[in-house]
C-alpha positions in Angstrom: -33.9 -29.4 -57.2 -30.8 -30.7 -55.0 -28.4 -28.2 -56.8 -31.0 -25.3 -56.0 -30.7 -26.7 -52.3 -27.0 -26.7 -52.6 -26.8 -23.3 -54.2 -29.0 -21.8 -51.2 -26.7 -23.3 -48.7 -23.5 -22.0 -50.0 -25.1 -18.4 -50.4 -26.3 -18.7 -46.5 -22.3 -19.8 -45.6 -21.3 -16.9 -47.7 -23.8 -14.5 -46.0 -22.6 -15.4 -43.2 -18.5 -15.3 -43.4 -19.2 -11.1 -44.8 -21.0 -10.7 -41.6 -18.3 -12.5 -39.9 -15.6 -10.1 -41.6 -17.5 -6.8 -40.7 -18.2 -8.0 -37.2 -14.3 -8.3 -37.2 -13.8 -4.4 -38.7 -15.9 -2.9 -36.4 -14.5 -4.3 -33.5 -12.6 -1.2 -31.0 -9.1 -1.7 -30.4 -6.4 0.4 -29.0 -3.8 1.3 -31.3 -1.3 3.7 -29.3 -0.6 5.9 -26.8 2.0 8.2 -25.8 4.3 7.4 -22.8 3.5 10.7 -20.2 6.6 13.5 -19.6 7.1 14.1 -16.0 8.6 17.4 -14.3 8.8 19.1 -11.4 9.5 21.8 -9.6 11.7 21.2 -7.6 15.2 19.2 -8.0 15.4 19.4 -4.0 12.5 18.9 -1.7 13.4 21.1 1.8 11.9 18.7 4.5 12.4 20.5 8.0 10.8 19.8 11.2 8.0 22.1 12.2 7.3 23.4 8.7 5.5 20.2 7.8 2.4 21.6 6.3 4.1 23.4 3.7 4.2 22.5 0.0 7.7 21.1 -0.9 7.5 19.7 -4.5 5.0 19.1 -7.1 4.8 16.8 -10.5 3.5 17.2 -13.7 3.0 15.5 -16.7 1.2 15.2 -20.2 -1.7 13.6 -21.3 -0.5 9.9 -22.9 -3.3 10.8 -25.3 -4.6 6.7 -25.4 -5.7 6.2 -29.3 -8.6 3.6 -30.2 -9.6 2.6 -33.8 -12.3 5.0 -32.8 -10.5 7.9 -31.6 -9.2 9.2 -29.0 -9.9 7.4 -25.8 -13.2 8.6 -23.7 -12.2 6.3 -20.8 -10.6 7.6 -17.0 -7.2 7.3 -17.3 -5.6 6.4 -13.8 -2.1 7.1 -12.5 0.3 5.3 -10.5 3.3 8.0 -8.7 6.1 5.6 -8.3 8.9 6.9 -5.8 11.9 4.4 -5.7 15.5 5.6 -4.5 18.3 6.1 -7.3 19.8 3.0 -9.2 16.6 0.3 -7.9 14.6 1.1 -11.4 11.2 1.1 -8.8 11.4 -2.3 -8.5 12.8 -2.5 -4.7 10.5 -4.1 -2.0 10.1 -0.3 -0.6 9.1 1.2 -3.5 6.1 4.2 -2.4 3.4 4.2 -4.9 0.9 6.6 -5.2 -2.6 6.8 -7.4 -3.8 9.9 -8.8 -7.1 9.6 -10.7 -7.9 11.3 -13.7 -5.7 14.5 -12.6 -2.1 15.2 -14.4 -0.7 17.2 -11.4 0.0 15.9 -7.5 1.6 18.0 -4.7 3.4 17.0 -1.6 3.4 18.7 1.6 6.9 17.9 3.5 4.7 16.1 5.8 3.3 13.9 2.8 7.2 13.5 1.3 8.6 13.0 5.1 6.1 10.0 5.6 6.8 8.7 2.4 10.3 8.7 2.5 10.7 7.5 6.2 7.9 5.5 7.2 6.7 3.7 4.1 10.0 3.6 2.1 11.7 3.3 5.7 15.0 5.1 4.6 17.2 6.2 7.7 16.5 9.7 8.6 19.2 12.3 8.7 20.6 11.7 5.8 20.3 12.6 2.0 19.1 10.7 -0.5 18.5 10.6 -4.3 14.9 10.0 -5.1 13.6 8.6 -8.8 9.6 9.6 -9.6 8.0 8.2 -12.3 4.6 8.1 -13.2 2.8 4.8 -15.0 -0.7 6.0 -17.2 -3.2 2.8 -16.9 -6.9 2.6 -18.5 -9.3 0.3 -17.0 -8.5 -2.3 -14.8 -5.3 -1.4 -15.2 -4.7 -1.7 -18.6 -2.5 -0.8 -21.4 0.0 0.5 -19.2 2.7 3.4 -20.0 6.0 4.6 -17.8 7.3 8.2 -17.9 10.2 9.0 -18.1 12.4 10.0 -14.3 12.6 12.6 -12.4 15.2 13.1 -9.5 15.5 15.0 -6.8 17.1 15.0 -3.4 15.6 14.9 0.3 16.8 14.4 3.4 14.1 12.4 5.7 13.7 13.4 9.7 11.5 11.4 12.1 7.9 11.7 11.3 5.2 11.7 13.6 4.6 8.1 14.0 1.2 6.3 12.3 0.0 5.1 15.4 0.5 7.1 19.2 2.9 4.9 21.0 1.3 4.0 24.6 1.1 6.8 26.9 3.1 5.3 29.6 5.3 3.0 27.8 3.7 0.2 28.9 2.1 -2.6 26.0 0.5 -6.2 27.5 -1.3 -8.6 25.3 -4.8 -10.8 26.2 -7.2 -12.6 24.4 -7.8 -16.8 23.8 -4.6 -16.8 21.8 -2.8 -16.9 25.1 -3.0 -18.8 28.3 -4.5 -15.6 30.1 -7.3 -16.0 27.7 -9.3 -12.3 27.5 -8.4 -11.3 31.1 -8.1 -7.6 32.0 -6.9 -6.4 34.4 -3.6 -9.3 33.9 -3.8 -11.7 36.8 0.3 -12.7 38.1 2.0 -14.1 35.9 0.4 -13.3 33.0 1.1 -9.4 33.9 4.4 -10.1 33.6 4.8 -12.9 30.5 2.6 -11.0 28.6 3.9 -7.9 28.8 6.3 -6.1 25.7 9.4 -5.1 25.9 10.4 -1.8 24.6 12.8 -1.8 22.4 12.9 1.6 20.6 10.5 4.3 21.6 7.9 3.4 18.5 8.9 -1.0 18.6 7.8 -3.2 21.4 8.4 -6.7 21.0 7.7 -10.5 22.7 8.1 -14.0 22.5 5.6 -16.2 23.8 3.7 -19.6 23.4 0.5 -19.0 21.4 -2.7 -20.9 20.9 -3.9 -21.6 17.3 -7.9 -20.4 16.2 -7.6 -17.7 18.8 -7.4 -14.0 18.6 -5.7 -11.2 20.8 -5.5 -7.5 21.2 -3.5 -5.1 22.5 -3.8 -3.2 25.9 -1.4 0.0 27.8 -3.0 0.0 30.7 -4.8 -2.9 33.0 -8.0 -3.4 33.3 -8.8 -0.5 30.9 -10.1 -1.9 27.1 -10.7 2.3 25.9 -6.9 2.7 24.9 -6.5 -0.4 23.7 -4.8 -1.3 19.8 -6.9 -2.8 17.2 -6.0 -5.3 13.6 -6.8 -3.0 11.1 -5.7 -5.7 7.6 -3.6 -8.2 6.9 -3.3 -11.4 8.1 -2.2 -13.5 11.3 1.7 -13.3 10.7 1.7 -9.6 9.6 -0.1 -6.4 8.9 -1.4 -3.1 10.2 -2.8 -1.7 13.0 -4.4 1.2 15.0 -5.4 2.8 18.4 -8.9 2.4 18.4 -11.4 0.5 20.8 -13.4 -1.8 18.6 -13.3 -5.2 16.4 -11.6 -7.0 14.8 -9.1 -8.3 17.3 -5.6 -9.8 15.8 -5.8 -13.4 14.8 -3.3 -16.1 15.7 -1.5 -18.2 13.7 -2.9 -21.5 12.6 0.0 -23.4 14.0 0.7 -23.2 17.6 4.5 -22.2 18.8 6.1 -19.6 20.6 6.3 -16.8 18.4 8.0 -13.3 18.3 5.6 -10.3 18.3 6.8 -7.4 16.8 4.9 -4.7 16.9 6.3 -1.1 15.1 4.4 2.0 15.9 6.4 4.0 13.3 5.0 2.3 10.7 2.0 1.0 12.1 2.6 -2.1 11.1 2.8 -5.5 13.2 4.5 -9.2 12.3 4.3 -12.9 14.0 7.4 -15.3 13.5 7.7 -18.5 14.4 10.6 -18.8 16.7 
């Protein structure tokens, strides 16, 4: 009777590692994929001011064709433009990247490529430059991911329109609790005066001042008048975005009180806080 028992119990362990084994072969894995080809075309991207809605260059490429034990892939397949100037090998802190989903083709008006090239890869305009694209295939949650090969071409960047309309009059205070002024408006003397930015380009205002910690701010261009003001958009208290707009959130302030420089740069619509 106890070898019976023992006989039973070897055929269940048995049983059990041939399930085991065909749970492993039926498992779906990924077993290649071919890196995407990338053209253009265009070789020279004409950006000129006042033709800005035209098309001035447009990329290709294939299908990377992902591969599964099962087949071919059924799954989106996402891509990632990558714009990086020539000899950085997209890996410098400007690099522009753009997602295209599901699609194997992307235009670019010379408005798109003008903003690209000047605002968010901030290279000085008026001058030529040679420009790497790539494009990186990705499955989901960014997965198994594949690089093109490069394509370059050259444009020459003027100034774009910038991503946020500079105050009217030239004129940029701050308020709110992070300040002594608290959320005054109109400014009372002196805080019209110590709270006011200095202009320092025609799109980058900038001030120092004393700031309070847990408090928030916003910005205003004309006393007493909270409809044109300048809103926090993301980021955090030391840096991020921003826009025109007269609505919540207000900027935070640091968690550490100092007297901090505020830089604000309408260009790029983009805003920092250093510690002085």
């Amino acid at each position: 009777m106890k070898n019976i028992r023992l006989s039973f119990v070897a055929l269940l362990a048995m049983a059990g590692l041939f399930t085991s084994c065909e749970k492993d072969e039926n498992k779906i894995f990924s077993t290649a994929g071919t890196p995407p080809v990338i053209t253009s075309n265009n070789s020279a991207a004409r950006l000129v001011p006042g033709e800005e809605a035209l098309e001035t260059i447009r990329f290709s490429w294939t299908n990377p064709n992902y591969y599964f034990t099962t087949g071919i892939s059924s799954q989106d397949v996402n891509y990632a433009l990558e714009f990086d100037t020539l000899g950085a090998n997209f890996k410098s802190a400007n690099k522009n990247v753009v997602t295209v989903a599901k699609d194997l083709t992307r235009a670019f008006t010379q408005l798109e490529l003008n903003s690209i090239l000047g605002n968010n890869m901030k290279l000085p305009l008026g001058r030529t430059y040679n420009v790497e694209a790539r494009v990186v295939s990705t499955l989901t949650n960014s997965s198994l991911p594949l690089a093109s090969n490069t394509w370059r071409f050259t444009a020459t960047p003027f100034a774009p329109p910038p991503k946020v309309a500079t105050p009217s009059a030239n004129n940029l205070w701050v308020t709110g609790s992070a300040f002594a002024s608290s959320w005054s408006n109109p400014l009372p003397n002196p805080f019209d005066v110590s709270q006011k930015f200095t202009r320092v380009t025609n799109t980058l205002y900038e001030l120092v001042i004393p700031m309070i910690p847990g408090g928030a701010y916003k910005l205003i261009q004309t006393q007493g008048d909270w409809s044109t003001q300048y809103k926090f958009v993301a980021g955090d208290a030391l840096a991020g975005t921003f826009e025109k707009r007269d609505a919540d959130p207000a900027f935070p302030a640091p968690a550490v009180a100092g007297t901090y420089k505020l830089r604000f740069d309408f260009q790029a619509g983009t805003f920092t806080a250093t510690k002085q």
